[in-house]
C-alpha positions in Angstrom: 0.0 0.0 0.0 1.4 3.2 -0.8 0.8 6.9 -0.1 0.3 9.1 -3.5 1.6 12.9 -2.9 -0.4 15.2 -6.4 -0.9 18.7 -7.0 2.0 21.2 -6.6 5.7 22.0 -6.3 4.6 21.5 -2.6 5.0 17.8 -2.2 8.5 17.8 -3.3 9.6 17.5 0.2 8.3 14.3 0.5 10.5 13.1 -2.9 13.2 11.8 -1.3 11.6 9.0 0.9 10.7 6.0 -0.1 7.9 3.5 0.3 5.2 4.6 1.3 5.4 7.6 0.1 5.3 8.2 -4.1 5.5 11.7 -5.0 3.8 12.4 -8.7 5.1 14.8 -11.5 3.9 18.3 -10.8 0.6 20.0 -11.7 -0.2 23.2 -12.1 -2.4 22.8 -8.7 -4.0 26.6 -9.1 -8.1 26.0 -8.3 -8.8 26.2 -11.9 -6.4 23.8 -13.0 -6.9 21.4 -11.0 -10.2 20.7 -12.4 -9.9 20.6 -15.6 -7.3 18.1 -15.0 -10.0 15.5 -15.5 -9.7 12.2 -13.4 -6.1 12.3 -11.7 -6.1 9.5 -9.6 -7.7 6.9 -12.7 -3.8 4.9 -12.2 -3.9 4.9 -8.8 -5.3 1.2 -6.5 -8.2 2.1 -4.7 -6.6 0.7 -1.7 -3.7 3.4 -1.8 -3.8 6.3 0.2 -3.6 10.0 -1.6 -2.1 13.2 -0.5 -3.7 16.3 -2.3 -1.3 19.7 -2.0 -2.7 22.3 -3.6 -3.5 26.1 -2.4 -0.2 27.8 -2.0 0.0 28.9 -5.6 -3.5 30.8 -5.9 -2.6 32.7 -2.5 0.8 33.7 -4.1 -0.8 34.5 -7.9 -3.6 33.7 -8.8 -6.0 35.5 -5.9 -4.3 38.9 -6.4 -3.7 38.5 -9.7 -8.1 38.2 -10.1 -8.1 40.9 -7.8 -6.0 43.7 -9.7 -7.5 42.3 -13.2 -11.4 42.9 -12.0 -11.3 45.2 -8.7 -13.6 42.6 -7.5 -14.3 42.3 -3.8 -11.2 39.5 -2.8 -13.2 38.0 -0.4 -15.4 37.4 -3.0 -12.2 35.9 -5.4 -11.4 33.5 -2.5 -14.7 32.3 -1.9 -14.9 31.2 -5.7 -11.2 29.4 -6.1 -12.2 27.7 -2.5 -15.3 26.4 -4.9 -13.4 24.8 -7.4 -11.7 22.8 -4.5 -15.1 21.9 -3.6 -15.9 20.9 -7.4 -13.0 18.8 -7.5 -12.9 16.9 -4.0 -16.6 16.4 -4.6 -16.5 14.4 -7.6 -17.4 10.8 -8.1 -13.4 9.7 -9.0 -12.5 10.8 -5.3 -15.7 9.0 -3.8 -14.8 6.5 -0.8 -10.8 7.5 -1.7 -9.0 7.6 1.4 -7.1 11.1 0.9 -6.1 13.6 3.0 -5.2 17.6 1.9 -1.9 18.9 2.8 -3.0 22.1 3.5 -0.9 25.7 2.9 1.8 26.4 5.6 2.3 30.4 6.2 3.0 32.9 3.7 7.2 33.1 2.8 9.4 34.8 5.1 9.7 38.6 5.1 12.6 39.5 2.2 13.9 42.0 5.4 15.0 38.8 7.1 17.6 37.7 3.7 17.7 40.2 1.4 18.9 37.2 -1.3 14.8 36.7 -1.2 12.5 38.4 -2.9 8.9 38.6 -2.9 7.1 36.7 -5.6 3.7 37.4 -6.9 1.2 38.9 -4.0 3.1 41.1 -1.6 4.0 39.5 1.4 1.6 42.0 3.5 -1.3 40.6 1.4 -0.1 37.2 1.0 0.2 36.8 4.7 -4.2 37.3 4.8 -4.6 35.3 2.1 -3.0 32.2 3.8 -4.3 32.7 7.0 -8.0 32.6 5.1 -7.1 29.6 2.7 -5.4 27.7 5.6 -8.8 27.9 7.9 -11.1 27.7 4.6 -9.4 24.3 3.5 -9.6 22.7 6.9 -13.4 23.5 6.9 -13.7 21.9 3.3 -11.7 18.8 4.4 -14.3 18.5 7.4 -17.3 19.3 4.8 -16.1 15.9 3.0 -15.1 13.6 5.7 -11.1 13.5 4.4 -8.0 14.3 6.4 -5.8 17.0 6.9 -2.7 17.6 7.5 -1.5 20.9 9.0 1.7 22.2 10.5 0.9 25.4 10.7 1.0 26.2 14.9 4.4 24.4 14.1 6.1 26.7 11.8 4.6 30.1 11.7 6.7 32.7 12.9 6.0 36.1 15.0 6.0 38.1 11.1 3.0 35.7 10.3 5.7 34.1 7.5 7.0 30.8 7.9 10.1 30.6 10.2 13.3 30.5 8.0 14.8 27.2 9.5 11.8 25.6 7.6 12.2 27.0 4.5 14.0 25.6 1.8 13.4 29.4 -0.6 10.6 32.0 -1.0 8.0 30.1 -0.9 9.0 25.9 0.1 9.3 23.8 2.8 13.0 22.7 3.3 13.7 18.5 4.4 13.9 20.2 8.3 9.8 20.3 8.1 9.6 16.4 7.3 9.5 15.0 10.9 6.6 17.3 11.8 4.8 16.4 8.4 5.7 12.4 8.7 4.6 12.7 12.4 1.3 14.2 11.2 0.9 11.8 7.8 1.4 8.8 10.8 -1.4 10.4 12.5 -3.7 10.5 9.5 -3.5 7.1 8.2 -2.3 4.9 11.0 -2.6 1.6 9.7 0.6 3.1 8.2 2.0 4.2 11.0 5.4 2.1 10.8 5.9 2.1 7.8 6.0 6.0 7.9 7.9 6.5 10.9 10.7 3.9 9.1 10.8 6.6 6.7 11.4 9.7 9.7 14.2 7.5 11.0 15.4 7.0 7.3 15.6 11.0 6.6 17.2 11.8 10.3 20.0 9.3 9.9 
């Protein structure tokens, strides 16, 4: 039985474990995208588990972007890329899956803190809302349709609102020192899994 990591550049900190964990080529896991992506998961067993990351990338672009283009209300913006999640999640290929939603850690650090970074996309300011709304949005969602979640927020969030720079790996993702809190939390999730997940922890610590 493995655990199947799709969506965005976000599960890349999974890639270097092994079994359980199999981390998919990349999509461009915006709201939109992701549904007209069709059926995603058509390869995968039905027995396997599934690990949906997807979020991040219409808090840094996409929300703003929407929001500069049409001067539309952004509450109003959110409210309609959290409904494509909704459109998505709700459809008859994820039915009965056993799937959990690795939902969006804090914005990126402030570019004050290393001036090598820059901010990308939505200013951090902005960005910073946006998460906090999308994080707590995306939890409710994963309640509204019985799956799992994932969150390490309360575990890396810094006093900026950003994510604290020992966890991050660049502007925007999570660096290999986040993977014992997100393996501790995936154990938690699906724990018929549990050892074989925590092999992997003692695996990327030694």
């Amino acid at each position: 039985m493995l655990i199947h990591l799709l969506g965005d550049s976000h599960t890349n900190v999974f890639r270097p474990l092994a079994a359980p964990f199999k981390v998919h080529p990349n999509i461009a896991a915006c709201a939109h995208n992701i549904v007209k992506k069709g059926n995603i998961v058509k390869d995968i067993p039905a027995e396997d588990k599934i690990i949906f990351s997807f979020g991040e990338i219409d808090c840094r672009l996409h929300i703003y972007y929407q929001f500069l283009k049409t001067r539309r209300p952004i509450t109003k913006i959110i409210e309609e890329t959290i409904d494509f999640y909704r459109i998505f999640l709700g459809s008859q290929e994820l039915y009965q899956r056993d799937l959990a939603i690795l939902n969006i850690v804090p914005a990126g650090a402030w570019k004050e803190n290393n001036p090598k970074w820059r901010d990308i996309g939505t200013p951090f300011e902005v960005k910073n809302i946006l998460h906090t709304e999308v994080h707590y949005l995306l939890n409710e969602m994963a309640r509204q349709f019985n799956h799992k979640i994932i969150d390490i927020w309360d575990f890396v969030i810094d006093v900026s609102g950003g994510t604290k720079l020992e966890y991050r790996d660049d502007e925007v993702h999570l660096s290999k020192a986040a993977l014992p809190i997100l393996l501790l939390k995936t154990a938690e999730v699906f724990p018929e899994l549990k050892e074989e997940i925590m092999k992997a922890n003692d695996r990327t610590n030694n």
